[in-house]
C-alpha positions in Angstrom: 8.2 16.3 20.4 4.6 16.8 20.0 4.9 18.0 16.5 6.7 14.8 15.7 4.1 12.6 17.1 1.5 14.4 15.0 3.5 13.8 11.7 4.1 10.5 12.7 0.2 9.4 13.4 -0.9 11.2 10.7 1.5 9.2 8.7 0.0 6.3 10.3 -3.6 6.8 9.5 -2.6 7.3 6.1 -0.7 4.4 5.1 -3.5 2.0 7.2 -6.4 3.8 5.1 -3.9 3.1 1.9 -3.7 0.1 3.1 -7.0 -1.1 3.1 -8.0 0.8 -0.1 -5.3 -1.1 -2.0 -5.7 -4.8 -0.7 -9.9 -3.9 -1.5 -8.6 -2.9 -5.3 -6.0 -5.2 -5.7 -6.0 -8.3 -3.4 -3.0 -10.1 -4.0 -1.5 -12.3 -0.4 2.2 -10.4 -1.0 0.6 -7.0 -1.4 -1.9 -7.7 1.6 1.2 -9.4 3.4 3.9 -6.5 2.7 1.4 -3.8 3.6 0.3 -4.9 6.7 4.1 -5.5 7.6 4.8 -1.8 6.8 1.6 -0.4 8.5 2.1 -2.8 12.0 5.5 -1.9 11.9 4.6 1.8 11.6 2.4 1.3 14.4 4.4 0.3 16.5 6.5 3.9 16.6 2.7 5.3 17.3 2.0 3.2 20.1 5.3 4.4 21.9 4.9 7.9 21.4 1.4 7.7 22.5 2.8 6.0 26.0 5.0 8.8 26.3 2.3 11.7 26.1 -0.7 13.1 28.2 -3.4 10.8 27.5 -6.0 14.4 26.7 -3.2 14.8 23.9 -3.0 11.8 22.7 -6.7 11.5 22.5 -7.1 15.4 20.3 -3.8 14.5 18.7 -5.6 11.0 17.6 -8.7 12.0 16.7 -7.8 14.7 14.4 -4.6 13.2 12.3 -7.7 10.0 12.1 -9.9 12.1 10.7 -7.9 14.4 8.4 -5.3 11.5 6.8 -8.5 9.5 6.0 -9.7 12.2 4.2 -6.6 12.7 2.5 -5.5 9.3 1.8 -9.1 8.3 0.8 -8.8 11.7 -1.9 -5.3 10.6 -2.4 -6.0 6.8 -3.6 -9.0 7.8 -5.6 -6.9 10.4 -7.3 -3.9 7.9 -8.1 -6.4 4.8 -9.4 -7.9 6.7 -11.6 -4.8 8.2 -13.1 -3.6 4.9 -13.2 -6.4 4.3 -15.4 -6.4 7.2 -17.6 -2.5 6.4 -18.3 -3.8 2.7 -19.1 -6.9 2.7 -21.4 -6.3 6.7 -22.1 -8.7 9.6 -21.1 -12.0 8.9 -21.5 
């Protein structure tokens, strides 16, 4: 159970930090619209297992998966924009 509920918020974290990144990059009201529907949505799985675990847990189970997945999305969305742009207007 536990190692679900860290999968599951780290997946979290990631697709909020996505989330933001993309809507910064690309504001557009559907993509802004359709990913916060996704991420609130995703949320919502989060906010049930955290009800259902030891709140000193939740807390270290939080705070890492936070700090890691916005690292890794942040590396991850870097990476993909600026392939995107190399597969655009070629290497430079």
């Amino acid at each position: 159970m536990i190692v679900l509920y860290i999968i599951i918020s780290f997946l979290n974290v990631f697709l909020h930090t996505a989330k933001n990144i993309i809507i910064i990059k690309h504001p557009s009201k559907l993509v802004g619209s359709l990913a916060n529907c996704i991420c609130y949505t995703f949320s919502a799985v989060v906010i049930k297992f955290i009800a259902e675990t030891d709140l000193l847990i939740a807390l270290l189970v939080q705070a890492t998966t936070n700090f890691i997945g916005c690292y890794i999305a942040m590396w991850f969305c870097e990476w993909w924009l600026k392939t995107r742009k190399e597969k655009t207007y070629g290497s430079t």
